[in-house]
PDB file of N, CA, C, O and CB in Angstrom:
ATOM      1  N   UNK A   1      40.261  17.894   9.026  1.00  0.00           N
ATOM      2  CA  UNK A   1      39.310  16.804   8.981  1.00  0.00           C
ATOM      3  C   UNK A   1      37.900  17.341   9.187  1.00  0.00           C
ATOM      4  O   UNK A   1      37.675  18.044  10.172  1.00  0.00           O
ATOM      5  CB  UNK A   1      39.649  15.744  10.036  1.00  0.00           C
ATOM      6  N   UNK A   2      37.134  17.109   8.493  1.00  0.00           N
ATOM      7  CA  UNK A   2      35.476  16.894   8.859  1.00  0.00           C
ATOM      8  C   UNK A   2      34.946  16.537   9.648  1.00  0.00           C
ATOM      9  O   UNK A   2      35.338  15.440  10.047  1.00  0.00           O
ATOM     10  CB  UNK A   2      34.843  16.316   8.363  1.00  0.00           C
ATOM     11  N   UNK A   3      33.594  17.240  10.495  1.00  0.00           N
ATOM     12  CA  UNK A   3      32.950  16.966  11.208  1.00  0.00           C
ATOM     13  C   UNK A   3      31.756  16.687  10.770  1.00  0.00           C
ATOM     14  O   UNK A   3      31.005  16.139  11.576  1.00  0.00           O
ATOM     15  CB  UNK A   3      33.044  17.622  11.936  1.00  0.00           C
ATOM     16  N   UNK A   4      31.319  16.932   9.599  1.00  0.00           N
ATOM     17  CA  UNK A   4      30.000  17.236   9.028  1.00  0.00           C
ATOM     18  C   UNK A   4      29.444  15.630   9.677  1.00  0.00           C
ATOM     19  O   UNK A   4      30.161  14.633   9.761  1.00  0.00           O
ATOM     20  CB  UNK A   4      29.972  17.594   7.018  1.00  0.00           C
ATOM     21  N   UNK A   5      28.031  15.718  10.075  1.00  0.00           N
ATOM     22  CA  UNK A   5      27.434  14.603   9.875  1.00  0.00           C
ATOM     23  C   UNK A   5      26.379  14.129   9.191  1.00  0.00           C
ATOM     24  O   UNK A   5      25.693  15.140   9.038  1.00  0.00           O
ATOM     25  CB  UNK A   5      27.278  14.341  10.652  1.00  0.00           C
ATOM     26  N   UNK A   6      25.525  12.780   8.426  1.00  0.00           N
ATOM     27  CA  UNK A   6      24.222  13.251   7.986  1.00  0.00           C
ATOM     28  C   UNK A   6      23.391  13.128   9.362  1.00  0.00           C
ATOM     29  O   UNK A   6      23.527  13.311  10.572  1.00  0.00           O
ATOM     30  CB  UNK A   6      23.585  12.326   6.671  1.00  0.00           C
ATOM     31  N   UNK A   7      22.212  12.599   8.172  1.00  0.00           N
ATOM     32  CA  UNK A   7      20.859  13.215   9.039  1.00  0.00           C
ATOM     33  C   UNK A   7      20.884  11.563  10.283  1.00  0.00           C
ATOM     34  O   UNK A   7      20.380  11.477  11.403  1.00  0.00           O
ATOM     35  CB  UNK A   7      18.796  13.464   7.565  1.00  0.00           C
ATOM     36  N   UNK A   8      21.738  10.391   9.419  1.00  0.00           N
ATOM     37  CA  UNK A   8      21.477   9.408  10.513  1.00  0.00           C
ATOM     38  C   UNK A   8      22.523   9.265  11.283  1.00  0.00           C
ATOM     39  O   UNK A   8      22.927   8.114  11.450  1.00  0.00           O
ATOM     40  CB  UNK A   8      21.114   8.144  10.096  1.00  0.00           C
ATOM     41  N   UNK A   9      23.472  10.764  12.176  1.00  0.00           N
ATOM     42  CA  UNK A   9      24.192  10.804  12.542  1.00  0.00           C
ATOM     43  C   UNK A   9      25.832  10.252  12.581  1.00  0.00           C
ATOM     44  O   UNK A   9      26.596  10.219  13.546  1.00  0.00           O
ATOM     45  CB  UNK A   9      23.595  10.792  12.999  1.00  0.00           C
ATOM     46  N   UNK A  10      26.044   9.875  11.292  1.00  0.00           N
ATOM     47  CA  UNK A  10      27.241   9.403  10.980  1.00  0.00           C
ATOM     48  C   UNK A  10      28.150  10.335  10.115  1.00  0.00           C
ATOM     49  O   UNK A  10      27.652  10.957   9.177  1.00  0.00           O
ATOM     50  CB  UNK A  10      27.022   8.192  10.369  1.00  0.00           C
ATOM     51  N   UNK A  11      29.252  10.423  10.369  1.00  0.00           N
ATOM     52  CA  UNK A  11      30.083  11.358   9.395  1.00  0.00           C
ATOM     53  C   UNK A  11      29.858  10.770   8.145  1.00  0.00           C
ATOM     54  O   UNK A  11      29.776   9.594   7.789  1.00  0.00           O
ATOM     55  CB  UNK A  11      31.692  11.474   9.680  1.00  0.00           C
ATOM     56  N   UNK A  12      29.730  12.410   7.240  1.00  0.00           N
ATOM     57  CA  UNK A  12      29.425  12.473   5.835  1.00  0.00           C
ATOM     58  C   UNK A  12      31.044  12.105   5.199  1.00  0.00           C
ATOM     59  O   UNK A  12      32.212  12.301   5.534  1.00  0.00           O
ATOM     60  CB  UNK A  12      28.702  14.147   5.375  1.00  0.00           C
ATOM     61  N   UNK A  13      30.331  11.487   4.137  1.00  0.00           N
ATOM     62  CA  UNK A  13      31.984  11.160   3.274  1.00  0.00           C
ATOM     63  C   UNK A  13      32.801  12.367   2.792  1.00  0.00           C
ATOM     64  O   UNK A  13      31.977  13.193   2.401  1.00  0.00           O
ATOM     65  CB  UNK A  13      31.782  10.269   1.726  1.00  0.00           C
ATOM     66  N   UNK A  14      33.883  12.783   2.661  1.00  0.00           N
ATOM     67  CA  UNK A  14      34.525  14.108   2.030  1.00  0.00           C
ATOM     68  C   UNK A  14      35.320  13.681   0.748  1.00  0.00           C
ATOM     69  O   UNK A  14      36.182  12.812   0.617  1.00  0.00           O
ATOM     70  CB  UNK A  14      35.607  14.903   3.139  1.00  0.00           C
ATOM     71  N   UNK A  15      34.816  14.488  -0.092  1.00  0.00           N
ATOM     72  CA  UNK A  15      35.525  14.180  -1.200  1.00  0.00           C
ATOM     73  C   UNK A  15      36.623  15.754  -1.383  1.00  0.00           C
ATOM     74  O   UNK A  15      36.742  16.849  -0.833  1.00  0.00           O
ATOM     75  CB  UNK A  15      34.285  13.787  -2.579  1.00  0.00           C
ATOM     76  N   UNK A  16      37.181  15.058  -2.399  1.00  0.00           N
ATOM     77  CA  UNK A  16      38.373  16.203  -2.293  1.00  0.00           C
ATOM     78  C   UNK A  16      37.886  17.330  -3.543  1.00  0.00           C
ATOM     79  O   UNK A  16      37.397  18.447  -3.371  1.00  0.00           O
ATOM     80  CB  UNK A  16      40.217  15.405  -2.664  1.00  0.00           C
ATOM     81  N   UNK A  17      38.093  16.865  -4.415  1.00  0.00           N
ATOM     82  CA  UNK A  17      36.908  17.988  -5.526  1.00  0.00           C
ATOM     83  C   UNK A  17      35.709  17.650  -5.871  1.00  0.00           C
ATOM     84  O   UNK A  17      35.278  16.519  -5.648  1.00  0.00           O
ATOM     85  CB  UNK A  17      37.327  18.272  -6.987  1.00  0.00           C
ATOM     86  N   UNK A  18      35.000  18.594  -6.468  1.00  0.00           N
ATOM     87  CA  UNK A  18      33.990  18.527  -6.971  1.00  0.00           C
ATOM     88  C   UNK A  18      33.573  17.666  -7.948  1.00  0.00           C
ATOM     89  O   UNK A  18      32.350  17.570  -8.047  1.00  0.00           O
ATOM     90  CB  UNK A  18      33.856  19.408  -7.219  1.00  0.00           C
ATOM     91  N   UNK A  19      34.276  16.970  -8.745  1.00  0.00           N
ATOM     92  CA  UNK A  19      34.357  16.554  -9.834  1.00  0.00           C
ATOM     93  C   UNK A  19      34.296  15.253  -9.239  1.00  0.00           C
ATOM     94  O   UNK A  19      33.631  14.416  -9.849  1.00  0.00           O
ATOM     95  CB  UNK A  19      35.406  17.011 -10.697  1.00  0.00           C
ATOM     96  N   UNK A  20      35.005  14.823  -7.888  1.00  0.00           N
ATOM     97  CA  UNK A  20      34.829  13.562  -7.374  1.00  0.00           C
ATOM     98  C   UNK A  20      33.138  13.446  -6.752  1.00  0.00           C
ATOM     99  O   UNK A  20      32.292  12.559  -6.867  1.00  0.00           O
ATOM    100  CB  UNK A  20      36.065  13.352  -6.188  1.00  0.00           C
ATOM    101  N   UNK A  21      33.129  14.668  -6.122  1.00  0.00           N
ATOM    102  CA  UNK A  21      31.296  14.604  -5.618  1.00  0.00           C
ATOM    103  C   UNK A  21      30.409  13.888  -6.679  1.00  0.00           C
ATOM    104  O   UNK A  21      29.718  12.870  -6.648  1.00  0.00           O
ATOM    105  CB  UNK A  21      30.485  16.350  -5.489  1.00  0.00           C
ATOM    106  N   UNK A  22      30.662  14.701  -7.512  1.00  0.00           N
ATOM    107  CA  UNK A  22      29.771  14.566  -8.761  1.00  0.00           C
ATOM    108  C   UNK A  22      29.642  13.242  -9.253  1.00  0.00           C
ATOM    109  O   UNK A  22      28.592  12.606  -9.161  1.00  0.00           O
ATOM    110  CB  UNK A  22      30.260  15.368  -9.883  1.00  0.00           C
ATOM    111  N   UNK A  23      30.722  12.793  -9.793  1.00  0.00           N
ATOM    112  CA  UNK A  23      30.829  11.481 -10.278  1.00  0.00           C
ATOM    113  C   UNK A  23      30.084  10.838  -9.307  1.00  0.00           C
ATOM    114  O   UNK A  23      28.940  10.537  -9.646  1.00  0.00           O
ATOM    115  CB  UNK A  23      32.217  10.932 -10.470  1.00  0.00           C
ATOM    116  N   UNK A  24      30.486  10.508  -8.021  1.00  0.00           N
ATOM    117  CA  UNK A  24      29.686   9.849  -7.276  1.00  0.00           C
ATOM    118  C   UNK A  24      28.304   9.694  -7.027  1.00  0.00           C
ATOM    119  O   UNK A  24      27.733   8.606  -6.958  1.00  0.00           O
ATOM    120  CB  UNK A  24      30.006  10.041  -6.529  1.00  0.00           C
ATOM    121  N   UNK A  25      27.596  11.188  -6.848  1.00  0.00           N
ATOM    122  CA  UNK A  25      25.982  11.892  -7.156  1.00  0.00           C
ATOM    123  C   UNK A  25      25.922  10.711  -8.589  1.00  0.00           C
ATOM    124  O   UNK A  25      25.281   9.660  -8.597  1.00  0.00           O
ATOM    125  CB  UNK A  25      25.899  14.268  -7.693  1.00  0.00           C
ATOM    126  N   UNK A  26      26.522  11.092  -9.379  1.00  0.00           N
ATOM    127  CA  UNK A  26      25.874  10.735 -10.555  1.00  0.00           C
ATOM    128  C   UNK A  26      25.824   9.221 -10.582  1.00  0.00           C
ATOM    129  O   UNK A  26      24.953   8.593 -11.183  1.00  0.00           O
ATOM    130  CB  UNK A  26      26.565  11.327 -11.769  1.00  0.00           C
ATOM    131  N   UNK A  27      26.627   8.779 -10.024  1.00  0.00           N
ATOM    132  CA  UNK A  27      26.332   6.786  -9.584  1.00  0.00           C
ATOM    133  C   UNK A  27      25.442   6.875  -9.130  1.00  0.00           C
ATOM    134  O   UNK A  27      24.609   6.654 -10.009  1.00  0.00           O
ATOM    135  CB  UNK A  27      27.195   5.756  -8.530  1.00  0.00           C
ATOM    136  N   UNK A  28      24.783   7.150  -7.903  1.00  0.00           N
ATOM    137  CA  UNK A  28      24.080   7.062  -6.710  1.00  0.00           C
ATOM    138  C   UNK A  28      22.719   7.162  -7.543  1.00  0.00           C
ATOM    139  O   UNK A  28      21.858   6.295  -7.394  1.00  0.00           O
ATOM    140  CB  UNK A  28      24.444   8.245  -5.471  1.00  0.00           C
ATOM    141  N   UNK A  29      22.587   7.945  -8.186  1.00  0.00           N
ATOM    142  CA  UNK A  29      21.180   8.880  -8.996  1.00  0.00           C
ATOM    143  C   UNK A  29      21.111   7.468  -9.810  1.00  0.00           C
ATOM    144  O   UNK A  29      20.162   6.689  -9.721  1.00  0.00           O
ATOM    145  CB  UNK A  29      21.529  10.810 -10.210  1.00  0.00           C
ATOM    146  N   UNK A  30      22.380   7.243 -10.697  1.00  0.00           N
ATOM    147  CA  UNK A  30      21.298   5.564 -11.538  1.00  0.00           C
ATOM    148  C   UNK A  30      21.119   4.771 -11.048  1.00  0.00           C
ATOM    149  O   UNK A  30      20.067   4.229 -11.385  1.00  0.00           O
ATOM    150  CB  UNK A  30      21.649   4.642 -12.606  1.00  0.00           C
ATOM    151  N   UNK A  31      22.040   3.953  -9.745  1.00  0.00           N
ATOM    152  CA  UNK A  31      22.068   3.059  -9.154  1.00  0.00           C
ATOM    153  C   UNK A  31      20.403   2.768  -8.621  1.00  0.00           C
ATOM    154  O   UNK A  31      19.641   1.867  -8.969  1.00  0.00           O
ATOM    155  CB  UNK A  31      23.161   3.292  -8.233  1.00  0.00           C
ATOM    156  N   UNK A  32      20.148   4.080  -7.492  1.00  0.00           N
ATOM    157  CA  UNK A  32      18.929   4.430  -6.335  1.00  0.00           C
ATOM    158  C   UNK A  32      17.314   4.990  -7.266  1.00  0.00           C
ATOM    159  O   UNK A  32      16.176   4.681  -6.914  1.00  0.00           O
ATOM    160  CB  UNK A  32      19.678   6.075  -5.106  1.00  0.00           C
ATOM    161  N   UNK A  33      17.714   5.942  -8.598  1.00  0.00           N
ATOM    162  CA  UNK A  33      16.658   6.757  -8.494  1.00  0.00           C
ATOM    163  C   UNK A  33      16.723   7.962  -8.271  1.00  0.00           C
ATOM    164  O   UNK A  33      16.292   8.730  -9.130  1.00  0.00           O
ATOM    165  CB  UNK A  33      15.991   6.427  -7.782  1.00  0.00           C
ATOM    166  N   UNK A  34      17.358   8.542  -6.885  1.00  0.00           N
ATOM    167  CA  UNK A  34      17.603   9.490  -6.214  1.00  0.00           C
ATOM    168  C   UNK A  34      17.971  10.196  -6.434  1.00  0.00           C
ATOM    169  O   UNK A  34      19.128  10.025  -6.051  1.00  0.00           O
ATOM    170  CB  UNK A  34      17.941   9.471  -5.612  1.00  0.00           C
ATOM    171  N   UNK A  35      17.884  11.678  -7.122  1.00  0.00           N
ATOM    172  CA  UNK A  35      18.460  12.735  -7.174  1.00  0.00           C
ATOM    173  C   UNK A  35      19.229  13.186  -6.033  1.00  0.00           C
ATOM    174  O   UNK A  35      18.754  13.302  -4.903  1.00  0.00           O
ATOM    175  CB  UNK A  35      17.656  13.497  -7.498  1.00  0.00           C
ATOM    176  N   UNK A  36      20.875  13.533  -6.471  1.00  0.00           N
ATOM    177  CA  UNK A  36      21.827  14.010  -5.057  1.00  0.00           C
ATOM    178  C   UNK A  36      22.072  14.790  -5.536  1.00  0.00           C
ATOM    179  O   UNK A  36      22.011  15.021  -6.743  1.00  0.00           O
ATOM    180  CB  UNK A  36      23.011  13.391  -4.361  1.00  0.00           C
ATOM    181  N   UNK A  37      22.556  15.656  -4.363  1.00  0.00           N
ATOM    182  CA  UNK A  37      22.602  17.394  -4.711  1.00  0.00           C
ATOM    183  C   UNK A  37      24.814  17.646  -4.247  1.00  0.00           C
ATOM    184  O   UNK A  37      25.319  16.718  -3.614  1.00  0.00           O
ATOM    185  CB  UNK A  37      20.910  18.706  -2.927  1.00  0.00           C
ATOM    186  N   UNK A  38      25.424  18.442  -4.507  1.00  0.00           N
ATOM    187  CA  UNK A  38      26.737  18.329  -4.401  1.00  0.00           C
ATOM    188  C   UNK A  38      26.902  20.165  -3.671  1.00  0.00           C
ATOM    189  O   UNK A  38      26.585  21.274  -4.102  1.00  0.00           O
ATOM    190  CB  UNK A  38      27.554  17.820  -6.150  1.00  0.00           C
ATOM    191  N   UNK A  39      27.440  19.755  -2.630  1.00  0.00           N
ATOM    192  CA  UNK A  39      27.902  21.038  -2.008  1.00  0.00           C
ATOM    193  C   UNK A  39      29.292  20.949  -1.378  1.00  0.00           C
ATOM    194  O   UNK A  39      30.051  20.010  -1.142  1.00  0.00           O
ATOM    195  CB  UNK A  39      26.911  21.480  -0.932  1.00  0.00           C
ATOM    196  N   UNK A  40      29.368  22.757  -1.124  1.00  0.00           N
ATOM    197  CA  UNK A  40      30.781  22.611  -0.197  1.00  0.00           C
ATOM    198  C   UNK A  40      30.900  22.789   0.876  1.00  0.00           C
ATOM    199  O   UNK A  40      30.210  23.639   1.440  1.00  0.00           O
ATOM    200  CB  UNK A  40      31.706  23.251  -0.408  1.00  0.00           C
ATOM    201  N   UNK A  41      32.129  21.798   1.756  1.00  0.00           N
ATOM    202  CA  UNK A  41      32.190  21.758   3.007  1.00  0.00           C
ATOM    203  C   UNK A  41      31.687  22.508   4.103  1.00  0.00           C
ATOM    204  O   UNK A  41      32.670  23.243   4.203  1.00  0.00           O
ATOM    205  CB  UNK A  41      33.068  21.736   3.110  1.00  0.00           C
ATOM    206  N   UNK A  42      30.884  22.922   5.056  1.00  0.00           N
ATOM    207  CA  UNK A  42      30.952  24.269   5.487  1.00  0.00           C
ATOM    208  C   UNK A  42      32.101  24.547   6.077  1.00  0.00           C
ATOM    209  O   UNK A  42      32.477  25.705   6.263  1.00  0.00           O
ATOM    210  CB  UNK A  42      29.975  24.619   6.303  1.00  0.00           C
ATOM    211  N   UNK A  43      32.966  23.190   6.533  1.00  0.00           N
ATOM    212  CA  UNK A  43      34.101  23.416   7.434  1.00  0.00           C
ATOM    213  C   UNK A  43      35.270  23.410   6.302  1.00  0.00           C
ATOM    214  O   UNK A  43      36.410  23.011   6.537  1.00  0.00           O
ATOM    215  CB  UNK A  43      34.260  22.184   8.715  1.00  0.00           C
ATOM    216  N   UNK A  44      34.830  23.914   5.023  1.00  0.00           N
ATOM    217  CA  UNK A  44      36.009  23.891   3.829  1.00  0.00           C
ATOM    218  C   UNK A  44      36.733  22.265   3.988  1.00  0.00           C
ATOM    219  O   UNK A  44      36.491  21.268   4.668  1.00  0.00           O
ATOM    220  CB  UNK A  44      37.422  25.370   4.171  1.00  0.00           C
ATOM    221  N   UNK A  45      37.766  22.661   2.922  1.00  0.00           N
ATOM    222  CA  UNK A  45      38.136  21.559   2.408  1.00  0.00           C
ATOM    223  C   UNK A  45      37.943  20.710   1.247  1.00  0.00           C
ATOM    224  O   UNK A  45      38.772  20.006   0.670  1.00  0.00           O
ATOM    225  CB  UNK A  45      37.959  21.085   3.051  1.00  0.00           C
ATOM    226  N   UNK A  46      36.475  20.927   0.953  1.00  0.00           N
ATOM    227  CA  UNK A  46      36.571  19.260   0.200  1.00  0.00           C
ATOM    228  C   UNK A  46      34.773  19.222  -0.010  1.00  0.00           C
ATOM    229  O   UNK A  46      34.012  19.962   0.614  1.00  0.00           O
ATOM    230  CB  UNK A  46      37.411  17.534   1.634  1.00  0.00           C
ATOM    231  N   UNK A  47      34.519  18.614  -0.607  1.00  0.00           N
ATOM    232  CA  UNK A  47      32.698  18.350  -1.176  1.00  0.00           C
ATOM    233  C   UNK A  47      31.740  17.209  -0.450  1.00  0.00           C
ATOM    234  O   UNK A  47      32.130  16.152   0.045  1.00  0.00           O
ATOM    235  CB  UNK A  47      32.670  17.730  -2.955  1.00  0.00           C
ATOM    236  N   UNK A  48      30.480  17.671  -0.515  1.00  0.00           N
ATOM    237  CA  UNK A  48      29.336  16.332   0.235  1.00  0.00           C
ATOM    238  C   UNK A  48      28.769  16.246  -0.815  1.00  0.00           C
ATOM    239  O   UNK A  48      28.947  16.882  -1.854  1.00  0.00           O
ATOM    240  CB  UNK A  48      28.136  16.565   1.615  1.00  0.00           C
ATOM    241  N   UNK A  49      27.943  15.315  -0.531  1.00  0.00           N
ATOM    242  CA  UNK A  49      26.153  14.679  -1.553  1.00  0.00           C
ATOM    243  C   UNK A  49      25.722  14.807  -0.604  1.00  0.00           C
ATOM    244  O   UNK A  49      26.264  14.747   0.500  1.00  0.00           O
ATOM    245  CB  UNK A  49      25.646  13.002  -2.354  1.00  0.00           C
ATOM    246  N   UNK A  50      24.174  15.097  -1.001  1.00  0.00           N
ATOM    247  CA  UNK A  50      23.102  15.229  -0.230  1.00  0.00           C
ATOM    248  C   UNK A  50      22.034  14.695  -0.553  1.00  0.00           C
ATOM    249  O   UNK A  50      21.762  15.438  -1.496  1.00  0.00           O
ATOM    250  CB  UNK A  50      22.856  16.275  -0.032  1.00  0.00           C
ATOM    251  N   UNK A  51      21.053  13.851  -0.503  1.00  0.00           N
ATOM    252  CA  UNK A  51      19.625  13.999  -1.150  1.00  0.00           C
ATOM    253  C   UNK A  51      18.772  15.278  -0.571  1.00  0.00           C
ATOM    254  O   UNK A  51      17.679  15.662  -0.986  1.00  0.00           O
ATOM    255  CB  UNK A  51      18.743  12.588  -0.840  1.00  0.00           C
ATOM    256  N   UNK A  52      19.393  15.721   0.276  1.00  0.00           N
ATOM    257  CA  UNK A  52      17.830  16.854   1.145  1.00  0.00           C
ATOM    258  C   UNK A  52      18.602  18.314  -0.487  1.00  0.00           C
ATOM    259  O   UNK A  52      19.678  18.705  -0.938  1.00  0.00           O
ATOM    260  CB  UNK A  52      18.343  17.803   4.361  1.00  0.00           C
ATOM    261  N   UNK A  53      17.102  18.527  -0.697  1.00  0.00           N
ATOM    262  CA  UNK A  53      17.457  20.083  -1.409  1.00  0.00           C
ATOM    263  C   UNK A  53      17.472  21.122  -0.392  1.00  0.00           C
ATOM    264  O   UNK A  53      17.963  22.208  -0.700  1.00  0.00           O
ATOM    265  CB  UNK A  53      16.296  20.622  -2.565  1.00  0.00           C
ATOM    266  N   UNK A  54      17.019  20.950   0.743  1.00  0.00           N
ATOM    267  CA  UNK A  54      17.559  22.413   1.448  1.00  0.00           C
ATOM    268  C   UNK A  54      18.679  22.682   1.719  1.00  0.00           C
ATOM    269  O   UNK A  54      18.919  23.864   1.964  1.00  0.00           O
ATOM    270  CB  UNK A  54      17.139  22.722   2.572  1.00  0.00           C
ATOM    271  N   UNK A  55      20.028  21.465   1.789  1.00  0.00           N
ATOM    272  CA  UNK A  55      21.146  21.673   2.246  1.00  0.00           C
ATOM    273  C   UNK A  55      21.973  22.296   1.419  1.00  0.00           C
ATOM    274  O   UNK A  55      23.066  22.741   1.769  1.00  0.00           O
ATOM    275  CB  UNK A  55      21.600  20.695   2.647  1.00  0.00           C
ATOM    276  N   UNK A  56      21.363  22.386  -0.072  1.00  0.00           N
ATOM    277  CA  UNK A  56      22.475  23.130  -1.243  1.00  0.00           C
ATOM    278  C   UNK A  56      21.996  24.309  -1.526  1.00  0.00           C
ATOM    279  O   UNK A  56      22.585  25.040  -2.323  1.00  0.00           O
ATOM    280  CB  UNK A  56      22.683  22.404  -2.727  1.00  0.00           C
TER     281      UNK A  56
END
């Protein structure tokens, strides 16, 4: 299980592949505007979104 949290202290969602990150990034981006960025777990496992570019 994940610990990751974001920045407003709540656990980050985990997706299981990349392909699920993505899809999601790519909702979020038409829905918001927002460019999201897709990385991997640091604690492995499984993928985040991010809006911050330093985190990828």
């Amino acid at each position: 299980m994940c610990t990751c949290c974001g920045k407003d202290g709540k656990r980050k969602n985990l997706y299981l592949t990349e392909y699920d990150a993505n899809a999601v990034a790519s909702e979020r981006r038409f829905v918001t505007g927002i460019t999201m960025h897709v990385y991997r777990c640091p604690e492995g496992g499984g993928w985040h979104i991010t809006s911050n570019q330093r985190q990828w």
